[in-house]
N, C-alpha and C positions, 0 to 999 in steps of 0.2 A: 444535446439540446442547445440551440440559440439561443441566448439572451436576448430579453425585447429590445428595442432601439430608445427607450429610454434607461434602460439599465446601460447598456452602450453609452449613449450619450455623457450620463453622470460620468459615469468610468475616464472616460477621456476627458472629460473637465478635473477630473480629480488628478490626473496624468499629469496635463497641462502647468495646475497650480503645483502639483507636489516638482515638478521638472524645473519650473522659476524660481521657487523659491531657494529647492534646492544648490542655485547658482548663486545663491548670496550668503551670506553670515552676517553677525550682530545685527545693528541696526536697518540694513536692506532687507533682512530677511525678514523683519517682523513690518517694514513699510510695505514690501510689494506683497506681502500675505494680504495686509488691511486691504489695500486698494483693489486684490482681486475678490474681497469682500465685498467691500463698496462697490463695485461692476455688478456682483451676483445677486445685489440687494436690488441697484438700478433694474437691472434684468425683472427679477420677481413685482415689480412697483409696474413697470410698463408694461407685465404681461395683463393686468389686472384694470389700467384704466384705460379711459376711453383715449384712442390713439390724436395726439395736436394735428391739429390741420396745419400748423405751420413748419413747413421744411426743419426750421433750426430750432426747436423744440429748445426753450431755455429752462424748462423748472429744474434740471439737475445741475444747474452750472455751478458754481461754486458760490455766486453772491445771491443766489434763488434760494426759496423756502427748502426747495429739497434737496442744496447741494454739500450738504454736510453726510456723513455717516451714520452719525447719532441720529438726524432727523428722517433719516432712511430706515433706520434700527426703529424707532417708536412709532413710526406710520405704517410697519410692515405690521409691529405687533400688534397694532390699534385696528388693524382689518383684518387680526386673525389670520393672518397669513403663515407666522412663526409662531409656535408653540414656546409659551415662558422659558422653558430650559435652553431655547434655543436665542432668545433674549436675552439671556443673563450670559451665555457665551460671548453674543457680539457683544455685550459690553464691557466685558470681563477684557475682550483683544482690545477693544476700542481703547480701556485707561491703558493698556501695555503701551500700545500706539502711541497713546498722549506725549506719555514718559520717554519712550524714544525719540517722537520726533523735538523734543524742548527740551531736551536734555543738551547742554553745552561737554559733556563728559562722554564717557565710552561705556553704554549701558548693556546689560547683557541678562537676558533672563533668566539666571541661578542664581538674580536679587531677591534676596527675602521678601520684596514688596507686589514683585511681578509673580513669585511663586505662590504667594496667597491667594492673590486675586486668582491666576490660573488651575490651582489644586481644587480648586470649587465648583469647578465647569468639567475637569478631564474624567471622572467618572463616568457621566451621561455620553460623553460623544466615545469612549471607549468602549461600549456597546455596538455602536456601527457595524454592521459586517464591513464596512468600507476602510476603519479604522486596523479592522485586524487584517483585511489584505494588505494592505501598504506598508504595516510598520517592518515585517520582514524586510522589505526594500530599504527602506530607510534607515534599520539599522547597519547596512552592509557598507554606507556611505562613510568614506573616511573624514573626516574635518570636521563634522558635524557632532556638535555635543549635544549628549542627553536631551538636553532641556530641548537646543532646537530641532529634534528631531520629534520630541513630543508635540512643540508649538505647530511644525509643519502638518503632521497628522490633525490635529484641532482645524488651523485651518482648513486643510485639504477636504476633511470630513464638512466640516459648513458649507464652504463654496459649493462641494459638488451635490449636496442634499436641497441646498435652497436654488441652483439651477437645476436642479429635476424639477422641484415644486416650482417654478416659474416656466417650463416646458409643459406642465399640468394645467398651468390656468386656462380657463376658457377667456375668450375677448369678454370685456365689458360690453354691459347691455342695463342700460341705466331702468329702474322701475317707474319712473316718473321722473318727466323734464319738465324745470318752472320755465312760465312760457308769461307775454304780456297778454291782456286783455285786448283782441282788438276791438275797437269803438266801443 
């Protein structure tokens, strides 16, 4: 039996992210996790509004309303696009993120602080069947400690769930457009 070309599709996003991340440790590996967040979040935001007329489209740039993470995180959630548990994930990586990227020191996630925040989220996305394909792989991986081997699985599972749901979306199709009065 085939797989539909959306089960396809995920699969190879989850490839893709688990294969990048995989080539980094400590701090890279929890930066280019986020930002393949942050892409997968943009992704799901754009399948859903009505497409810019302008070439260079700026609301995601970094000094725009939507070019933060977090503001991606609470506009997904606020259109019902992510389900709370999946909310409390991206923010749960998002403070990891914080902490790594302002950190002057060499942080590493088997900190008691990043463990907290993270042991809160990994039950729900350890449900995934995406979660239990992959962590086989991951464990076979030598360099890679525990912890980033669970963090990659978290992300890996987010990215490729919320670019399924962003291959899902139908285009925008507004119910009513405010319009001026003519004369």
């Amino acid at each position: 039996m085939t797989p539909d070309p959306l089960t396809l599709a995920a699969a190879k996003q989850a490839r893709n992210v688990a294969v990048q991340m995989m080539a980094e440790r400590g701090r890279g590996l929890v930066l280019v996790g986020v930002a393949r967040l942050d892409l997968a979040l943009e992704h799901l935001l754009k399948a859903v509004m009505a497409p810019s007329k302008d070439p260079e489209d700026k609301l995601f740039t970094p000094d725009r309303s939507l070019g933060s993470y977090g503001a991606k995180i609470s506009l997904a959630a606020r259109l019902g696009l992510i389900e709370p548990s999946i909310e409390q994930a991206l923010h749960a990586v998002r403070s990891v993120r914080n902490d790594f990227a302002h950190s002057a020191g060499d942080p590493t996630l088997a900190e008691p602080r990043h463990q907290k925040r993270l042991q809160r989220v990994y039950p729900e996305a350890e449900r995934s069947p995406l979660w239990m394909a992959l962590a086989p792989l991951l464990q076979s991986q030598a360099g890679l400690s525990a912890d980033e081997q669970v963090f990659i699985l978290l992300v890996t599972t987010l990215v490729a769930s919320i670019e399924a749901c962003a291959l899902l979306q139908k285009p925008f199709v507004p119910r009513a457009t405010v319009r001026f009065r003519n004369g």
